[in-house]
C-alpha positions in Angstrom: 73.8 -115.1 -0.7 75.5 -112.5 1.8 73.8 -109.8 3.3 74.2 -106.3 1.0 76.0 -103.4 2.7 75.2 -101.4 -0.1 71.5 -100.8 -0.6 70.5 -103.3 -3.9 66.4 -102.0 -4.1 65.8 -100.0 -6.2 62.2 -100.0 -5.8 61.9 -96.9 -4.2 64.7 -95.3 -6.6 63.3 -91.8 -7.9 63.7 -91.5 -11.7 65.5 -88.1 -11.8 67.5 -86.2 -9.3 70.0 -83.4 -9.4 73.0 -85.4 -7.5 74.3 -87.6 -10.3 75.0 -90.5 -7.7 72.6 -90.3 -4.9 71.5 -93.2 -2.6 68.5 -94.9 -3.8 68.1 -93.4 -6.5 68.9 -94.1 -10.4 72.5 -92.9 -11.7 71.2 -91.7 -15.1 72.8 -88.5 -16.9 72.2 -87.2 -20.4 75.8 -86.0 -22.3 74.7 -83.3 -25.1 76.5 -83.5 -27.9 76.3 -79.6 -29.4 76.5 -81.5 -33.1 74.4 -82.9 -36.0 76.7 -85.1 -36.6 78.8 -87.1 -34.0 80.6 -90.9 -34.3 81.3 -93.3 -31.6 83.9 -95.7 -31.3 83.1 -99.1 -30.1 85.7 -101.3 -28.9 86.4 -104.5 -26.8 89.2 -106.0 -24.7 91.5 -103.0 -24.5 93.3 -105.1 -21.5 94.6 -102.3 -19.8 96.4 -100.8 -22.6 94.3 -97.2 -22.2 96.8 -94.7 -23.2 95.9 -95.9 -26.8 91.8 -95.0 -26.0 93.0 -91.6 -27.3 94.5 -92.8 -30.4 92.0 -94.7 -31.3 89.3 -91.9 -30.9 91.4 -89.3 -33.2 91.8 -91.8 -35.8 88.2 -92.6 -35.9 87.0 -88.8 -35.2 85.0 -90.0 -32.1 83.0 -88.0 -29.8 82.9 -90.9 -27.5 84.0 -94.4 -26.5 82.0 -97.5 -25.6 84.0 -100.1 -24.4 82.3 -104.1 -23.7 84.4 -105.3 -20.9 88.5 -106.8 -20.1 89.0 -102.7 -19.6 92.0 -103.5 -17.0 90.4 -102.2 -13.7 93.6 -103.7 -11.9 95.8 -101.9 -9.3 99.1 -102.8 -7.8 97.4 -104.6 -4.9 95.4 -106.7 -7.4 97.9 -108.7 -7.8 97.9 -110.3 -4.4 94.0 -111.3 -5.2 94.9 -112.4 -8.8 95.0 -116.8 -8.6 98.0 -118.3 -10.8 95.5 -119.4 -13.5 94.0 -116.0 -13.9 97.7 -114.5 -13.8 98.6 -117.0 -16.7 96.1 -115.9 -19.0 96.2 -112.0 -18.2 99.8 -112.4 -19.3 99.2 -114.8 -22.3 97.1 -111.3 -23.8 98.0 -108.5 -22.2 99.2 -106.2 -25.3 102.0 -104.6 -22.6 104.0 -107.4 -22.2 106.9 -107.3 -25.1 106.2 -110.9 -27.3 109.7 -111.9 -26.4 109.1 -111.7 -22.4 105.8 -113.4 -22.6 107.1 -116.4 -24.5 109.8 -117.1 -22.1 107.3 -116.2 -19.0 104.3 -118.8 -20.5 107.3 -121.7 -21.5 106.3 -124.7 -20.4 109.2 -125.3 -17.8 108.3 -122.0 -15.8 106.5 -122.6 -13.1 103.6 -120.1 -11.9 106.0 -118.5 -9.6 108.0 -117.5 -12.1 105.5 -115.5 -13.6 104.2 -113.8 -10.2 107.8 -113.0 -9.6 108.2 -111.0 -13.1 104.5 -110.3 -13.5 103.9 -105.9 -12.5 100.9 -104.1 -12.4 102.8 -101.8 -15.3 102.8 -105.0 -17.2 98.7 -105.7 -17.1 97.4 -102.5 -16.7 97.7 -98.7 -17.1 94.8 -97.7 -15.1 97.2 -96.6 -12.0 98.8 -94.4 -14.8 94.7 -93.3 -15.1 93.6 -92.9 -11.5 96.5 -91.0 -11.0 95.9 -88.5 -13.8 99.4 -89.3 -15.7 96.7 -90.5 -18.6 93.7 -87.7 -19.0 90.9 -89.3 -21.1 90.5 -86.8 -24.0 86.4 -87.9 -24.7 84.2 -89.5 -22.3 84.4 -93.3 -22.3 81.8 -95.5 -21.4 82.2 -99.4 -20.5 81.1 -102.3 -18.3 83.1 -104.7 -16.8 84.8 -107.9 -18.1 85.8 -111.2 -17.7 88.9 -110.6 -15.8 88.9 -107.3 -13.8 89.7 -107.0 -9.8 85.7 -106.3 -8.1 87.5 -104.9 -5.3 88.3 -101.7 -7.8 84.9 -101.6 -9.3 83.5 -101.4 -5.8 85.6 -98.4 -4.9 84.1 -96.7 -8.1 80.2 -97.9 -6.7 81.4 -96.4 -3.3 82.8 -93.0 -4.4 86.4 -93.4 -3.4 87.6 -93.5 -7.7 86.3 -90.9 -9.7 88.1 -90.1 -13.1 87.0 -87.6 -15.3 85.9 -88.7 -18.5 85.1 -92.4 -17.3 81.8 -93.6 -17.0 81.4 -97.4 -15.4 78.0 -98.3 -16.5 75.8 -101.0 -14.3 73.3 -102.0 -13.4 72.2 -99.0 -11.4 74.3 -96.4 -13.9 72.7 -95.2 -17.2 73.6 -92.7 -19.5 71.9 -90.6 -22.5 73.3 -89.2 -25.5 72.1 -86.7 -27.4 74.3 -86.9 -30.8 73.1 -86.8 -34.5 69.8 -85.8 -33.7 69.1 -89.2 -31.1 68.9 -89.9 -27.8 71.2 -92.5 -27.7 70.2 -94.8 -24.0 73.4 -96.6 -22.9 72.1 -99.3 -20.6 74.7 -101.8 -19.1 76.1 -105.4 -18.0 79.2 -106.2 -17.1 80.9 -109.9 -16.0 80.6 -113.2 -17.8 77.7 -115.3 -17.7 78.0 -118.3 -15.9 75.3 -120.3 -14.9 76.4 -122.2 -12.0 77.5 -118.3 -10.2 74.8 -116.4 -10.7 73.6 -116.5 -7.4 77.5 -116.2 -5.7 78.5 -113.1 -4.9 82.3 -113.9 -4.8 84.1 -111.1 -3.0 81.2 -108.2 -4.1 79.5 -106.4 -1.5 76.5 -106.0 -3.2 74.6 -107.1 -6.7 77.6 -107.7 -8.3 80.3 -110.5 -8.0 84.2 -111.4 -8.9 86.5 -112.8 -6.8 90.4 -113.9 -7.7 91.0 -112.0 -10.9 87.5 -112.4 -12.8 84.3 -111.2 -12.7 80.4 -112.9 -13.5 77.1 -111.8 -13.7 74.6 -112.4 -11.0 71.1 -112.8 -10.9 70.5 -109.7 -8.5 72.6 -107.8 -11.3 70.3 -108.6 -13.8 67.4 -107.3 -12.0 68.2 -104.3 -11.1 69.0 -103.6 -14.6 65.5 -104.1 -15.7 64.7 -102.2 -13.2 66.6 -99.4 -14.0 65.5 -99.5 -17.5 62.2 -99.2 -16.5 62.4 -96.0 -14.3 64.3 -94.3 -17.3 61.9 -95.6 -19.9 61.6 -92.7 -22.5 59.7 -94.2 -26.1 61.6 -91.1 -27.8 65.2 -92.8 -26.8 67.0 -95.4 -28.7 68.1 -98.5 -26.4 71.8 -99.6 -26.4 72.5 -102.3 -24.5 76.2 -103.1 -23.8 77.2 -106.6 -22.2 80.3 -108.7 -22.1 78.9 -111.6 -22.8 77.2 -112.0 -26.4 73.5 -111.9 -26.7 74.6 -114.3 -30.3 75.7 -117.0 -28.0 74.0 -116.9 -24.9 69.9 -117.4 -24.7 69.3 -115.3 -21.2 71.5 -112.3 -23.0 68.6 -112.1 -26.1 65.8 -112.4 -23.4 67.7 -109.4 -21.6 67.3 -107.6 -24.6 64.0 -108.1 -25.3 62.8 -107.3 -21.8 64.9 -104.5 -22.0 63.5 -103.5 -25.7 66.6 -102.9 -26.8 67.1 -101.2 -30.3 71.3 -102.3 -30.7 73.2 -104.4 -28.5 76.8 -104.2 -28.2 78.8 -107.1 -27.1 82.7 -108.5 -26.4 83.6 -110.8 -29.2 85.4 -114.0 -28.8 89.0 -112.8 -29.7 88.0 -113.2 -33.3 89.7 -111.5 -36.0 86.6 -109.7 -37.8 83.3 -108.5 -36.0 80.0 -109.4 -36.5 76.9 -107.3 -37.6 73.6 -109.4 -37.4 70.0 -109.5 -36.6 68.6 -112.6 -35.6 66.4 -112.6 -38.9 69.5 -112.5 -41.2 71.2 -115.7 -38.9 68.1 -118.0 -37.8 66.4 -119.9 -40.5 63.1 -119.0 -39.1 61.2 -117.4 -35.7 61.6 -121.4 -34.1 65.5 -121.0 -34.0 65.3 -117.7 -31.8 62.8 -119.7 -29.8 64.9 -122.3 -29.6 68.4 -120.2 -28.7 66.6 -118.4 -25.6 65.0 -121.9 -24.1 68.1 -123.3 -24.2 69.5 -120.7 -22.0 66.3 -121.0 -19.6 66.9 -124.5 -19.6 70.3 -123.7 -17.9 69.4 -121.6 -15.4 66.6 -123.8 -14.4 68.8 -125.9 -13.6 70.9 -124.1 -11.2 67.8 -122.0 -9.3 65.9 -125.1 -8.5 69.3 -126.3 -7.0 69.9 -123.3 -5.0 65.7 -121.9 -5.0 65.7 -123.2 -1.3 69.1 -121.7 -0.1 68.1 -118.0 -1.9 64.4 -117.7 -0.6 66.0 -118.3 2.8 68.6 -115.7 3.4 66.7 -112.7 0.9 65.0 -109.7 1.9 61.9 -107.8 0.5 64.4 -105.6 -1.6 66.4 -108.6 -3.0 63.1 -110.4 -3.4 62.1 -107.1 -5.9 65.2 -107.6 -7.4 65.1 -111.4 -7.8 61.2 -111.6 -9.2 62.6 -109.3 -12.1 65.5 -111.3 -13.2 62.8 -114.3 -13.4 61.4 -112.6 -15.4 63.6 -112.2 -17.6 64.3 -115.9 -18.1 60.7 -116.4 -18.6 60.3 -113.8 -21.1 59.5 -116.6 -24.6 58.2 -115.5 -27.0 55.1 -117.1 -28.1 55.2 -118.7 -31.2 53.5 -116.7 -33.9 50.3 -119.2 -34.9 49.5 -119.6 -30.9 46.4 -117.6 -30.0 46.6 -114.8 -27.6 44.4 -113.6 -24.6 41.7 -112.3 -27.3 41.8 -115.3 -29.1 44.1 -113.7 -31.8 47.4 -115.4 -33.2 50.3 -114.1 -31.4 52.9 -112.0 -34.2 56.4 -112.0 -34.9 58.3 -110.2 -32.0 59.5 -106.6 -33.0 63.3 -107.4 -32.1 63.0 -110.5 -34.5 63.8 -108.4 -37.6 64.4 -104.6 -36.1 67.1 -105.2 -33.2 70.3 -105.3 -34.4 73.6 -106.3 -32.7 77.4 -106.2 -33.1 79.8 -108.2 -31.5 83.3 -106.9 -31.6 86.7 -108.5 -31.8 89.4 -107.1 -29.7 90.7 -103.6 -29.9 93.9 -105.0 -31.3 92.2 -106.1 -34.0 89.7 -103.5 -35.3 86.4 -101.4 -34.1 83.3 -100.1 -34.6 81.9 -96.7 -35.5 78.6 -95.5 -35.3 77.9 -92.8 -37.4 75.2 -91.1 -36.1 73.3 -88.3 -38.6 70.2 -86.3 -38.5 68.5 -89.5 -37.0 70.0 -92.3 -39.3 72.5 -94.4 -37.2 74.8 -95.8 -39.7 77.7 -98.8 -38.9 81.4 -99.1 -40.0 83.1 -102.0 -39.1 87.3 -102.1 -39.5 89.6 -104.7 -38.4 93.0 -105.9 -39.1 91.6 -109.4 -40.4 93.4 -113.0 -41.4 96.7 -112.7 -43.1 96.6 -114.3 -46.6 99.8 -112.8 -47.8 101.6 -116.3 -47.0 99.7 -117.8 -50.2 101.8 -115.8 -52.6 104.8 -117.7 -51.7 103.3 -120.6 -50.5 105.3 -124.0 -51.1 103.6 -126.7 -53.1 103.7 -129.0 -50.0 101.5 -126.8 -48.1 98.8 -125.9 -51.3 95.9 -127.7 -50.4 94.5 -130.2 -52.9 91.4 -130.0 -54.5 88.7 -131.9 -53.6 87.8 -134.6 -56.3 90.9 -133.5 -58.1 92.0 -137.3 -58.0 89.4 -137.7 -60.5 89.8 -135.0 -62.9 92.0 -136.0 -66.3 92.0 -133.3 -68.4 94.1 -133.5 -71.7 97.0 -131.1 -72.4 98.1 -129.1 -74.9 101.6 -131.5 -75.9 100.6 -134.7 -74.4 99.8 -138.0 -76.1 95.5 -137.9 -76.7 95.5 -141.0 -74.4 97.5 -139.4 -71.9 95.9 -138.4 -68.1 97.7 -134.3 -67.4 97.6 -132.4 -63.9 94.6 -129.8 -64.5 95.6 -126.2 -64.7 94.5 -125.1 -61.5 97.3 -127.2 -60.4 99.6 -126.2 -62.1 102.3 -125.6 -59.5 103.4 -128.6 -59.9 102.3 -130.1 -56.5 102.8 -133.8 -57.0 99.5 -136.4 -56.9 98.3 -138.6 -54.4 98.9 -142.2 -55.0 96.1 -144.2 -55.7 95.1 -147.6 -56.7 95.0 -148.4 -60.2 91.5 -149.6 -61.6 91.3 -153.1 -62.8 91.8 -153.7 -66.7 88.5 -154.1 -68.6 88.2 -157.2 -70.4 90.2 -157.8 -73.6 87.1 -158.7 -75.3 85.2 -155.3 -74.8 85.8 -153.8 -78.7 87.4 -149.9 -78.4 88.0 -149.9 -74.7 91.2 -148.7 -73.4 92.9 -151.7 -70.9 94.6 -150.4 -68.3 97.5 -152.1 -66.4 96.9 -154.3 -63.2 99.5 -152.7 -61.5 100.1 -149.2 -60.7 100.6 -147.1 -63.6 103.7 -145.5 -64.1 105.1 -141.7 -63.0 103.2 -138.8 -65.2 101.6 -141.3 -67.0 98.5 -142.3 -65.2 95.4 -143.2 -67.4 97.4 -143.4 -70.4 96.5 -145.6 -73.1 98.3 -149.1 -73.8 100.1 -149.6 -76.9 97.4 -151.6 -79.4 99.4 -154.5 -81.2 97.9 -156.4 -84.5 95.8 -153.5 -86.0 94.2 -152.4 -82.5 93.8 -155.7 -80.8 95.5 -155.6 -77.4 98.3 -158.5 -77.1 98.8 -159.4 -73.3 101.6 -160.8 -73.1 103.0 -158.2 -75.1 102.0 -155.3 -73.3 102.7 -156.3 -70.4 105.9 -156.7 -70.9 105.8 -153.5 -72.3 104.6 -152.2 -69.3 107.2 -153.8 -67.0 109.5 -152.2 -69.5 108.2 -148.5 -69.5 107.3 -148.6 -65.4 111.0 -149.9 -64.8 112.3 -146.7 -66.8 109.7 -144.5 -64.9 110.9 -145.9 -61.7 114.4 -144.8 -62.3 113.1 -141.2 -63.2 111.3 -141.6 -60.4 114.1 -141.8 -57.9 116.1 -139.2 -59.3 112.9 -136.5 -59.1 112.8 -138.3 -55.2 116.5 -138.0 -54.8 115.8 -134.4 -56.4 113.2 -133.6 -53.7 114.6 -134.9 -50.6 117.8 -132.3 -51.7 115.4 -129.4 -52.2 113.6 -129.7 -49.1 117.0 -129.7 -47.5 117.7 -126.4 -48.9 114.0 -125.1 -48.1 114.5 -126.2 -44.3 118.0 -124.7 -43.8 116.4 -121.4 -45.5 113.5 -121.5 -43.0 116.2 -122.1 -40.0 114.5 -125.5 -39.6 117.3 -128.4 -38.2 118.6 -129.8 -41.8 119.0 -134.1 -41.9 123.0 -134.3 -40.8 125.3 -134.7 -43.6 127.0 -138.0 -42.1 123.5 -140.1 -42.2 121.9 -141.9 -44.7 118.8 -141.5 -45.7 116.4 -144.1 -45.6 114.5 -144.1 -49.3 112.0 -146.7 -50.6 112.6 -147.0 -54.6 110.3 -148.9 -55.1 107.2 -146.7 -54.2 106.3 -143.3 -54.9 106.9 -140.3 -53.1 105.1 -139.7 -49.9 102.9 -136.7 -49.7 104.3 -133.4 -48.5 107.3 -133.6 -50.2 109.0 -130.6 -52.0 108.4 -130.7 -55.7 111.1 -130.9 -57.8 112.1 -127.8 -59.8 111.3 -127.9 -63.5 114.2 -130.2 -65.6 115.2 -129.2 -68.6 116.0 -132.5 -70.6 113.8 -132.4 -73.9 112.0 -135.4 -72.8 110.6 -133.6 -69.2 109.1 -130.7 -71.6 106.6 -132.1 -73.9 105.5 -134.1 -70.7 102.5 -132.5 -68.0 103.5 -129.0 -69.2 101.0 -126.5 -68.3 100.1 -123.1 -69.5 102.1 -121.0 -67.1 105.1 -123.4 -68.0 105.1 -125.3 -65.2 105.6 -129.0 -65.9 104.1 -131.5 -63.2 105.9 -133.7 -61.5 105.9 -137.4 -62.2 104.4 -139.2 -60.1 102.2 -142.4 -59.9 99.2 -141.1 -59.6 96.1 -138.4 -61.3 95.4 -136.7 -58.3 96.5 -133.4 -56.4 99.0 -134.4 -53.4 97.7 -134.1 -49.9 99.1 -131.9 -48.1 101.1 -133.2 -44.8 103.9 -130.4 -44.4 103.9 -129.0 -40.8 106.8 -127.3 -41.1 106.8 -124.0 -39.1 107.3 -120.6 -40.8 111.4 -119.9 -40.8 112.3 -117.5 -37.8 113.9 -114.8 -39.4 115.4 -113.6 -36.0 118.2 -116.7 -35.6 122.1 -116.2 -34.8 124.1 -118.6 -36.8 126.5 -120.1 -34.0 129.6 -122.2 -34.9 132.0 -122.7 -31.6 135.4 -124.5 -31.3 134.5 -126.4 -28.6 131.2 -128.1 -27.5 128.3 -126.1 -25.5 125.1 -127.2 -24.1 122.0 -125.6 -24.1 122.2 -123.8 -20.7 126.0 -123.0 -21.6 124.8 -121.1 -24.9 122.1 -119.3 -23.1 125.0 -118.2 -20.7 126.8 -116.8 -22.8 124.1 -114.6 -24.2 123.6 -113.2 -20.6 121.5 -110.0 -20.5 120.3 -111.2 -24.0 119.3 -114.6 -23.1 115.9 -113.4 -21.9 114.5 -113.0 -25.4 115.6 -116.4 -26.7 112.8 -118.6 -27.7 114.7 -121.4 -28.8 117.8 -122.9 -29.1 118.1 -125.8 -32.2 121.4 -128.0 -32.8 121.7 -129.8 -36.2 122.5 -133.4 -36.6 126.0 -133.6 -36.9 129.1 -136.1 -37.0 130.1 -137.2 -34.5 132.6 -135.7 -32.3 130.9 -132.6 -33.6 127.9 -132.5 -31.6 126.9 -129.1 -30.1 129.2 -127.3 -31.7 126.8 -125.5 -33.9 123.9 -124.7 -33.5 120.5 -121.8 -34.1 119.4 -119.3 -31.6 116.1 -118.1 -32.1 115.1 -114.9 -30.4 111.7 -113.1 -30.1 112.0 -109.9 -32.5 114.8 -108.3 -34.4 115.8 -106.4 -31.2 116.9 -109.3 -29.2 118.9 -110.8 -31.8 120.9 -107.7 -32.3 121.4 -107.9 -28.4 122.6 -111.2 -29.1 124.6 -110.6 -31.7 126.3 -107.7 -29.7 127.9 -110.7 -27.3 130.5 -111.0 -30.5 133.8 -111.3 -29.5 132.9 -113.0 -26.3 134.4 -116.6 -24.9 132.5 -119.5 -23.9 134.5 -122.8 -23.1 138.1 -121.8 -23.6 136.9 -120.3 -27.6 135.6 -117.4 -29.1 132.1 -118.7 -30.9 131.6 -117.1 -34.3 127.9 -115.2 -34.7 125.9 -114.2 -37.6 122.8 -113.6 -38.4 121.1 -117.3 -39.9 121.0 -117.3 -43.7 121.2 -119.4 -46.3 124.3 -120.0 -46.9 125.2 -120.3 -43.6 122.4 -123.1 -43.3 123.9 -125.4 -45.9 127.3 -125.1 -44.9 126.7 -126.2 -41.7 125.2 -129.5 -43.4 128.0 -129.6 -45.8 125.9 -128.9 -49.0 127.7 -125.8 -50.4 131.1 -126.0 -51.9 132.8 -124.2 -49.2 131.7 -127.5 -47.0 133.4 -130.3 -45.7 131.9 -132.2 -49.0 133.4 -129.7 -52.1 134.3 -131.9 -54.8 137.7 -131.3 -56.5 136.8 -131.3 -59.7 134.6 -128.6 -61.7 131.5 -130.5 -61.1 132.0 -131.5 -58.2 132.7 -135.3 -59.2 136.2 -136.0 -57.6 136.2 -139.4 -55.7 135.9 -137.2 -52.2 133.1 -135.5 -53.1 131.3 -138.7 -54.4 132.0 -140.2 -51.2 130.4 -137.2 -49.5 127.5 -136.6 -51.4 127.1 -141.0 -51.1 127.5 -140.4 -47.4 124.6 -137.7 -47.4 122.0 -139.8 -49.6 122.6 -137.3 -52.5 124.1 -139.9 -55.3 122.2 -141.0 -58.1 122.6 -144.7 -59.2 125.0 -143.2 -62.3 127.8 -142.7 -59.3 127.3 -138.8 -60.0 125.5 -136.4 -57.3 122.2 -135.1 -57.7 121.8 -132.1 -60.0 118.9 -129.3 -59.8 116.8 -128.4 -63.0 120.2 -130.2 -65.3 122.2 -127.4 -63.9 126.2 -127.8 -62.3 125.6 -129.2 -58.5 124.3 -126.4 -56.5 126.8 -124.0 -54.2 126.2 -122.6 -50.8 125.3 -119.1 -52.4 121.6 -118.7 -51.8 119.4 -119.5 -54.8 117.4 -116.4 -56.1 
């Protein structure tokens, strides 16, 4: 603990004073409002993107801003101070940075040099742009401190040297009113995350507060003087705001703060989450205990550290910090008793008032949505707004990526169409996502009158659970049946491979329209006949042969695939969502990796990846995918048409389908067209043989009964 050069007692602060910021005294102001009806925006994790902090307040009609910390207090010499670590993540979110410059900046191979060398303060923050008046706040705007802020510029704002109009930095030792909607409306303030193990290391702060490298933490001295402060200002006809980076929902010294404090709301940063939260700790714990519980947690952890460091502290404070210190204890000790315990006069303690009446918010990040209070002749009323999770994906979502449902395996329900004995896919599956494979139960016992015997082994494609053919007036004849079982399995094997062979085609197609690397045309592929298809694989479009329609049809006319099994498939698919920003480049003559980015030259900065399909060979790397960032880059890439690289002029397009099977040689323009109508001439056959596409028949693989498909994209 470092001697303070800036006074930290506030012991003999005076409660009032006409100098907004005088020494020793508390920095409280009161902001009128001249409405009866006024809303405030409340927002976290703006990350130095402030010119939009006027945006935000005309959409929502705001009178004011309170902002919970990450605001972007960072100048140009802040850079110097930031350590590589801290760098790395302030570029991983900083909403400046263009997505195509930060995913080549935080690629793997860069080192942290890399990024310091392209990394500018115009790239992480705008408050230069603020302190310099270029950006004029157009409402005032309160906020603490984050996580990641420079403590060298929030000293310069404790010392006087940065004022900006409009901007209010609350602290420990800074409190503001407002008087809006008919309440006084306290704003009482912590900024810096809470770490344990630093809250009695002052970093690079001069005084209560600490940060040091990039980032910024609570100390213990910090928290004191808050209660402090609160206490001086203590007005029962205000309503107590307390704002804080880190969440009073998580951390068990934050909720003692609070109730200390007797705060009315709290307002905290959220986790990066998507939607905010809006609880009490009624609505959340299952009863008074788990509040308990939460807050000695978070003594339990401080405990730790002071008796560690109790010695060290008592040795180099004064009688100010000593004030200071006794207060923050304080607050960790502040437990509430549990309600049945007796009291001082013999009474059972009650339930504490911020059990059920203090209520908190916890915000996701600016990018993502805010909150307004809505403040009205006394009521203070909450609307919460954020972008959210996108489910739109689920409309078009591939059967290998549906999740299944859970005991589906089990379910067998009958079918309009299908044989009474017959096992069907249920309807809630009826996009046709194939079944799970699973063991076949063992036969009952020929003897047991009216039971249904089911095979020992598996039972065939699309006809799990079905019944066995009864011989001699209902009496099941073994050897019989199970030779017509071997019979019927061996027929639904061989319609088995053909839906496989079907499959394997289709998700051929699906990965060249996704601009995913497409198995090479020259290879084999390796297929076990003799067991069912693996999970995760595309499901084959609907046939049209008589026999596939009065088989696992559903309602919505989708027929299910056959499969040797009665449950949903598990999904395995990990396929990544197509790029739709890929250049389609075919070149004469070989080119690397580093050759192609080359040859993209200004342009190669937002490329994200660079993807050769298997090929023959002899024709390696002479085609191959560029991925870029966002549509802009590619159209700087595609502007390099025309160009040479290697002694050839390298043909670009934007990636599409069509362009995605030819290059494997499935469309008829390929280097496998058949001669004949169908596609059937000995060349072809040979091609299609070549690329695993050939049914046992010596014909290739047709989709849905349809002519072999052509490179034309299918609608």
């Amino acid at each position: 603990m470092q001697s303070l050069s800036r006074p930290a007692s506030t012991s003999t602060r005076q409660a009032t004073s006409p100098n907004p910021k005088p020494q020793h005294q508390v920095n409280t102001q009161t902001k009128v409002f001249d409405t009866a009806h006024g809303r405030l925006l409340c927002i976290a994790d703006i990350r130095g993107r402030l010119s939009a902090l006027n945006d935000l307040a005309r959409e929502a009609n705001a009178s004011a801003i309170i902002h919970t910390g990450d605001f972007g207090f960072f100048e140009a010499s802040s850079l110097d101070r930031i350590n590589d670590r801290t760098l790395r993540h302030l570029t991983m979110y900083s909403p400046l940075i263009p997505a195509a410059q930060r995913n080549h900046l935080l690629a793997p191979e860069n080192p942290p040099s890399a990024i310091r060398s392209t990394v500018t303060i115009s790239l992480l923050s705008e408050f230069p742009l603020l302190l310099s008046g270029q950006i004029k706040l157009q409402v005032p705007v309160y906020t603490v401190w984050g996580a990641c802020e420079d403590v060298i510029v929030l000293e310069k704002f404790r010392a006087g040297q940065y004022d900006i109009e409009n901007l209010h930095v609350l602290d420990e030792a800074t409190t503001r009113c407002l008087d809006i909607g008919g309440v006084k409306l306290r704003l009482l303030g912590l900024g810096g995350a809470l770490v344990p193990h630093k809250m009695f290391d002052n970093g690079d702060g001069n005084a209560t507060i600490a940060g040091g490298q990039g980032t910024m933490w609570t100390t213990a001295l910090q928290i004191g003087e808050l209660v402090d402060t609160a206490q001086r200002v203590f007005d029962p006809t205000e309503t107590r705001l307390l704002v804080t980076h880190a969440s009073p929902g998580r951390e068990g010294i934050m909720t003692q703060l609070g109730l200390v404090l007797k705060a009315d709301l709290t307002l905290s940063a959220g986790l990066h989450f998507r939607y905010a939260s809006s609880y009490n700790e009624f609505s959340v714990q299952s009863d008074f205990e788990g509040l308990r519980h939460k807050i000695v947690v978070g003594k339990e952890a401080f405990d730790k550290v002071w008796e560690s460091v109790k010695s060290q502290v008592d040795a180099v404070i004064d009688e100010h910090q000593r004030v200071l210190l006794d207060k923050a204890l304080s607050v960790v000790e502040r437990i509430p008793p549990p309600p049945n315990q007796l009291g001082p006069t013999g009474q059972p303690h009650g339930e504490d008032p911020a059990w059920k009446n203090c209520w908190n918010w916890n915000l996701c990040d600016a990018a993502y949505g805010s909150l307004i209070l809505d403040i009205k002749d006394g009521r203070v009323s909450a609307e919460l707004k954020s972008q959210g999770f996108n489910y739109a994906y689920r409309r078009t979502v591939t059967p290998s990526t549906v999740a299944a449902t859970p005991g589906s395996a089990t379910s067998q329900l009958p079918i309009q169409g299908v044989n009474s004995g017959a096992a069907a896919t249920p309807k809630g599956t009826g996009t046709g996502a194939a079944a799970t494979p699973v063991a076949a139960e063992k036969p009952l016992p020929p003897h047991v009158t009216g039971s249904k015997s089911k095979p020992s082994t598996p039972p065939p494609p699309g006809g799990s659970g079905r019944e066995t053919p009864k011989l001699n007036g209902g009496a099941p004849n073994q050897s019989a049946q199970d030779k017509l079982e071997k019979e019927r399995a061996k027929r639904e094997r061989k319609k088995e491979r053909k839906q496989q062979e079907r499959a394997e085609r289709e998700a051929t197609t699906t990965a060249a329209k996704e601009g995913a690397p497409s198995p090479a045309p020259g290879a084999r592929q390796e297929v076990d006949l003799s067991s069912p298809p693996k999970s995760g694989k595309a499901t084959p479009d609907v046939p049209t042969q008589p026999a596939a329609a009065s088989e696992g049809r559903t309602d919505d006319g989708v027929t299910s695939p056959n499969t040797e099994s009665t449950g949903a498939r598990t999904p395995t698919s990990k396929r990544p969502a197509r790029n739709p920003w890929t250049i389609f480049m075919r070149m004469a003559n070989p080119a690397n990796e580093a050759e192609v980015r080359e040859f993209f030259g200004d342009a190669k900065e937002g490329i994200t990846r660079i993807n050769y399909p298997a090929n023959f060979a002899g024709r390696n790397q002479k085609m191959c995918y560029v991925e870029f960032g966002d549509e802009e880059a590619m159209k700087a890439g595609l502007a390099k048409n025309g160009q040479t690289l290697n002694d050839c002029t390298p043909e670009l397009k934007q990636a599409t389908d069509k362009e995605s099977r030819n290059a494997d040689g499935g469309g008829r323009g390929g280097p496998f067209a058949g001669r004949g109508r169908g596609g059937r001439g000995g060349f072809a056959a040979r091609g299609f043989a070549s690329a695993g596409l050939m049914t046992r028949g010596g014909g290739p693989v047709r989709t849905n009964g349809d002519a072999p498909s052509s490179g034309a994209p299918e609608s």
